[in-house]
N, C-alpha and C positions, 0 to 999 in steps of 0.2 A: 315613890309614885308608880313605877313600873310595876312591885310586886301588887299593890291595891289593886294594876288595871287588871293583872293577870289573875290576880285572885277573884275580881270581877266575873272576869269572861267566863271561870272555870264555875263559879256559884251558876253565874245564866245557864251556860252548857246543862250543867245536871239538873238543872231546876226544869227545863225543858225536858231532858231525858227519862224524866218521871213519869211525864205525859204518854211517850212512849209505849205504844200495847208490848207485851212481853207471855203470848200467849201460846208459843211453841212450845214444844216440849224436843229435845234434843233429839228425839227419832224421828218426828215430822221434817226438821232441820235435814236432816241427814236423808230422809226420803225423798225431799225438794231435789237437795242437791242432784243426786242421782237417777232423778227423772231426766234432770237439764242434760249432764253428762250421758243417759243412756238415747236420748232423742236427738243430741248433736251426732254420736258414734252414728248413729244409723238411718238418721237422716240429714244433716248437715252436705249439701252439695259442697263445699268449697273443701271438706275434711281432708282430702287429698293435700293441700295448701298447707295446713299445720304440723308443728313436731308433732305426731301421738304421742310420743314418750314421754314430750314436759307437758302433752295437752292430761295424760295420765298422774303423773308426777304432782300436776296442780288440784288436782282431783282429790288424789290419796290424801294432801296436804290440806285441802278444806275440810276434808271428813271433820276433822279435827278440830280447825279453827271454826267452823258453823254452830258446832256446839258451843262453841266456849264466847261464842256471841253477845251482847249484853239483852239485849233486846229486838224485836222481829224489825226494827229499822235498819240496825246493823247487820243482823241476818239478809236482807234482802239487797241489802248496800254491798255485802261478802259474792253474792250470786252475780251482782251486776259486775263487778271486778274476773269473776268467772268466767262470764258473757264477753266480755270486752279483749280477753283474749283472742276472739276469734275473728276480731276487725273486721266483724260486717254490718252493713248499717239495716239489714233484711231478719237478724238476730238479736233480740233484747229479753230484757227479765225487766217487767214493772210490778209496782208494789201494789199490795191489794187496795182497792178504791177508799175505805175508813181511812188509812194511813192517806193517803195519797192527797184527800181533804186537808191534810193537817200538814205538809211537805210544802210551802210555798218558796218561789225564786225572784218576783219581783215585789214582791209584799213586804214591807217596814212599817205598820203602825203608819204613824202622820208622814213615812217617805216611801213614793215607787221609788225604784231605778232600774232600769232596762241595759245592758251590757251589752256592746258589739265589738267583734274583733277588725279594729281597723291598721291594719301594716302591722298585727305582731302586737297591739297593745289593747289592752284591756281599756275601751272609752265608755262613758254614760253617754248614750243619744238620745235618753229621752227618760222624764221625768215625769212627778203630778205635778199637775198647772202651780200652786201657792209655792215649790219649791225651786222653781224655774229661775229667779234670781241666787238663791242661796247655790244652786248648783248647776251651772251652767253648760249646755250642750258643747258636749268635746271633751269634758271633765276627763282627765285619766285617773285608774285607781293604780297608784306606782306597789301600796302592800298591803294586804291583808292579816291581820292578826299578827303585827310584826313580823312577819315573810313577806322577801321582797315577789312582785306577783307570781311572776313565772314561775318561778319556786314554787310556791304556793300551787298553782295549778296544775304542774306535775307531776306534786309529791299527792294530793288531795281531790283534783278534780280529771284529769285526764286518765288515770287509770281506770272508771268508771263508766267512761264513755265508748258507746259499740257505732264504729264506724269503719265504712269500707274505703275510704281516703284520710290522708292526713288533713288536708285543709280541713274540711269538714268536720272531722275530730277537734282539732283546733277551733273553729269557730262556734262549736258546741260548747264545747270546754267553758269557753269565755260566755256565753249566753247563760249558762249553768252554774257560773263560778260558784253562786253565792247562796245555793239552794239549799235548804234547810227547812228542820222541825221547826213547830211554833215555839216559841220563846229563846231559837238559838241567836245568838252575837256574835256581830262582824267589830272589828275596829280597823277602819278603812281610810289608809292615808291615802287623799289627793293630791293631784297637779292639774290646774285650772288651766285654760287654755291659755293665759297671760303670764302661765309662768308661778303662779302663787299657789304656795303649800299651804294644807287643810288636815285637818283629821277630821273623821265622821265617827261616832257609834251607832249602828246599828243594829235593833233586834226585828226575828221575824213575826210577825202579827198580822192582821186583818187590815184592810186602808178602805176605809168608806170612801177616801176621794175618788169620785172616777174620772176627772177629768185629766187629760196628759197632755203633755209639751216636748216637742209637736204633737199633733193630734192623729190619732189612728184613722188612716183613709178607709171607710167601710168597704169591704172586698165581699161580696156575693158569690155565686158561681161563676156567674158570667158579669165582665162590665163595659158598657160601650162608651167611647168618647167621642170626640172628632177636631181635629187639631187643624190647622191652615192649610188651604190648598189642598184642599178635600183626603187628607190623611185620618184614617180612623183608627183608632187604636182598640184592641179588642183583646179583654184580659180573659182568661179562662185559667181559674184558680185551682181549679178542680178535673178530676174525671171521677171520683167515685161516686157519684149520684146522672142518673141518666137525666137530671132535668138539665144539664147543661149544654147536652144536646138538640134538646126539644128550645131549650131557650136561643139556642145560636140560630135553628130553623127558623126563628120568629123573625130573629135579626137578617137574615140574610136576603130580604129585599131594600132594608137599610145600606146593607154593605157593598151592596152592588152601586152604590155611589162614588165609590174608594175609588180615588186614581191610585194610590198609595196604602197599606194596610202592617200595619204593627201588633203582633201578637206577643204579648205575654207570658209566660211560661212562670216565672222567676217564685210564684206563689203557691207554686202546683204540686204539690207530693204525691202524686197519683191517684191509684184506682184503680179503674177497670180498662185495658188496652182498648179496647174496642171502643169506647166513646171516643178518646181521642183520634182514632183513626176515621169513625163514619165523619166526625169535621173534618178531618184532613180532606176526604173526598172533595168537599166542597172548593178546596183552596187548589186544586193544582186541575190543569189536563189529563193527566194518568188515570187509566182505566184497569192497570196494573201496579200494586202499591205490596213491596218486601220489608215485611217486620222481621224482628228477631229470630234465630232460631234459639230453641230450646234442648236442654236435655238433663236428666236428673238419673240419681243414683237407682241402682236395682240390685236388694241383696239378694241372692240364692247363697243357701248356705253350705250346697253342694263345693260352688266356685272358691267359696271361702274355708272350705277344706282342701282343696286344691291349690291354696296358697292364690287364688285370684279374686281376692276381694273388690278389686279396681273393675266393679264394670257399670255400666252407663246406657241408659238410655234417652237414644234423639229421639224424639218425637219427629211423626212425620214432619214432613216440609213443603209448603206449596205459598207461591206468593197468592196474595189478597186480589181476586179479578173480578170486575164489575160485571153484572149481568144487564142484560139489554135493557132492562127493565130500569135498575139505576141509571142506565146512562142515558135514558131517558128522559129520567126525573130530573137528572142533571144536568142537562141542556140550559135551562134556562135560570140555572140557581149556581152555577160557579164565579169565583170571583177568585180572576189570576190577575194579578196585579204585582207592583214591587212588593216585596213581603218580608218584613225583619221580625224573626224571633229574639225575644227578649230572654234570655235565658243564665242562669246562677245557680248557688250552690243549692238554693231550694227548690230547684227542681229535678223530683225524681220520680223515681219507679216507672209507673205507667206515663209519666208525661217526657221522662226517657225515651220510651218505647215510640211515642207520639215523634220524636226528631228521629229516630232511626228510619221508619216509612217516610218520612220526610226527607231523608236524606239524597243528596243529591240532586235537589229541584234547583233551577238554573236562578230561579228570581226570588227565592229566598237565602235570606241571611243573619248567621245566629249572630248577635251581640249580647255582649254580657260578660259573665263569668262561667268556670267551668260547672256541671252540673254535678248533683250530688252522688252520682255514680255507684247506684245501689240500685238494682230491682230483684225480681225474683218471688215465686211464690210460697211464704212463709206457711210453714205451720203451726197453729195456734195450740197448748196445752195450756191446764192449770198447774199453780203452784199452790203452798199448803196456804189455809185460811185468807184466798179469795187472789192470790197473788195468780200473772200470767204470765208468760213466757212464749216466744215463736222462734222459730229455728226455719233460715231458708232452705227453701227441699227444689231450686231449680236454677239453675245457670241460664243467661240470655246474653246472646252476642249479636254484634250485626250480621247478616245474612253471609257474608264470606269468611266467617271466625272472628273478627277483631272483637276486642274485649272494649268496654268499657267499662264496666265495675271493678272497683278497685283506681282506676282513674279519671272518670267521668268523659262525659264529650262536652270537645272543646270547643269554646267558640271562633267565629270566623273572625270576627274582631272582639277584640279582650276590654273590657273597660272596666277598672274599679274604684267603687266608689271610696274617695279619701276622706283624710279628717276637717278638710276644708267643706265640702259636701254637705256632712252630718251636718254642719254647722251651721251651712247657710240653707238647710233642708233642698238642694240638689237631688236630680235624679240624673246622673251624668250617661247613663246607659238610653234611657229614653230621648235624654238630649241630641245625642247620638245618632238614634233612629231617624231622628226626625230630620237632621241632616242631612243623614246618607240618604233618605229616600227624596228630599226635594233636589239632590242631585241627579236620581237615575226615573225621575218621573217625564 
């Protein structure tokens, strides 16, 4: 019975790998590679950080294996494994957009399943609606493809993953476990929240259902709530679109109701620094607001004939000062109130940036989890037949050196969410807020 299933899986595998575009030619391959390798050497801020000699050694060694590739999914699968040497979450290789169509991660034909890493294990938190009984919220998947999980995801899915924290990595890992070409197969043993073993098979395919369990809360740019005793909670998902500024300016004779106010973050993967800052404006007294400083590489090739290739450029530095004019306008549209930032491992780059100028405000408080501990400004190239690639070209700290990429900023108070939670669809961080502010209002 064993050898049918394996003999199974391996018919699915190649039956799907057919599908597979296979349109490189081994010196495109070998061009790709070399692009990534010559744009990290001489642009990668963190270069300082890694061996060169096994960042070289791995190089020499793909030359190799990139040709001998089977097809451009695995070529491009080989680069991300490249890429993920360099643990930063501001550096990635994606596949060109054709493929990238045909790549799904929560798509099975007649089954979604959505993956979160809760204490170290791989759980389902969320399903399509008609499978919600067969497979219920809290599900763990114990093996994959006869490997037990862990196994599995660090011989097969952590090595692929570009991240500048472990957690993070980790919790990628697990969101991504199961991502694959159209027509690959899982054979996924369960353990049901009561204790009861399951096997599943799984192939990837299309799912016209679109209904899920629990149901995806619609997240906009901006979203306004209002919770007891005049607490308003105000999500700002975003900074890369300036309407979310223009839209908080709508809201901010709303907000000026707030005995209490909860902001958001947890949804936020950045953007542009400066939206989240002209909000900030609004949220504090400060007329004087210290973002990160900056500083990135600078070759001369003079210095690097002189054996000093290590040099660096800071960009000026001056903190953020209000003109008369803002403080103005600001008279009559601030709202300082108790203030909890909601803050996790998805919130990063610019909305990083957003708690650094924020740092140190006396009536705000981060709850949450630590943040995703990456910014920086990537640069964007191509790769061969439509693939991209970005390479971070800038360091940011807080104003007096302290680093946080690579370990995120931490919250004031820590709360995460368990497998009890998932299950009873909890949000124990927001619970939280709501507490702590009807304490200090």
């Amino acid at each position: 019975m064993k050898k049918l299933t394996v003999l199974f899986l391996f018919l699915s595998v190649n039956l799907a790998y057919t599908q597979i575009p296979n349109e490189l030619s081994k010196e495109e391959k070998v061009f790709g590679l070399s692009t990534f390798w010559q744009e990290v050497n001489y642009n990668y801020i963190y270069f300082n950080k890694i061996n060169q000699l096994e960042w070289n050694k791995l190089y020499t060694k793909y030359i190799r294996e990139v040709q001998e590739t089977e097809n451009d999914y695995e070529y491009y699968r080989l680069l991300q494994k490249f890429c993920a040497y360099l643990k930063d979450g501001h550096t990635n290789v994606w596949f060109p957009k054709e493929m990238r169509d045909s790549i799904f991660n929560t798509n099975f034909g007649s089954y979604r399943l959505f993956l979160t890493n809760v204490d170290g294990k791989v759980i389902i938190t969320r399903v399509n609606e008609s499978k919600k009984a067969e497979i219920p919220i809290g599900t763990e998947i114990i093996a994959v493809n006869g490997m037990e999980t862990q196994r599995y995801i660090s011989e097969n899915v952590m090595p692929y993953i570009s991240s500048s924290t472990d957690y993070v990595r980790e919790d990628l890992a697990v969101t991504y476990m199961l991502e694959g070409y159209v027509g690959t197969t899982y054979q996924l043993e369960l353990k049901e929240p009561d204790g009861k073993l399951k096997s599943l098979t799984v192939t990837h395919d299309k799912t016209t259902e679109k209904e899920v369990y629990p149901e995806f809360e619609e997240k906009d740019l901006l979203d306004l709530k209002w919770y007891e005793d005049d607490i308003a909670y105000l999500a700002l998902n975003s900074f890369s679109d300036w309407n979310v500024s223009m839209q908080f300016a709508d809201k901010v004779p709303e907000l000026q109701k707030a005995k209490a106010l909860i902001v958001d973050l947890r949804n936020n993967g950045g953007g542009n620094s400066r939206i989240g800052k002209v909000i900030l404006h609004h949220l504090t007294n400060d007329t004087i607001f210290y973002g990160p400083k900056t500083h990135s590489r600078v070759h001369i090739p003079t210095l690097k004939a002189w054996n000093q290739d290590e040099y660096y450029h800071d960009f000026p530095y001056s903190p953020d000062t209000l003109g008369i004019g803002d403080r103005n306008l600001l008279k009559t549209s601030r709202i300082v109130v108790p203030t909890v930032i909601l803050v996790g491992n998805g919130t990063a780059s610019a909305a990083e940036d957003f708690l650094i100028y924020a740092d140190n405000q006396r009536h705000m408080t981060k709850i949450g989890e630590p943040t995703y501990g990456s910014t920086g400004q990537p640069l964007l190239f191509d790769l061969p037949n439509g693939g991209i690639a970005r390479v971070c070209t800038k360091k940011d700290t807080y104003p007096d050196g302290k680093e946080f990429v690579g370990v995120g900023i931490q919250p004031d108070i820590q709360i995460t969410k368990r497998l009890s939670d998932y299950i009873e669809n909890k949000d124990p961080a927001l619970e939280t807020a709501i507490g702590y502010l009807n304490e200090r209002k």
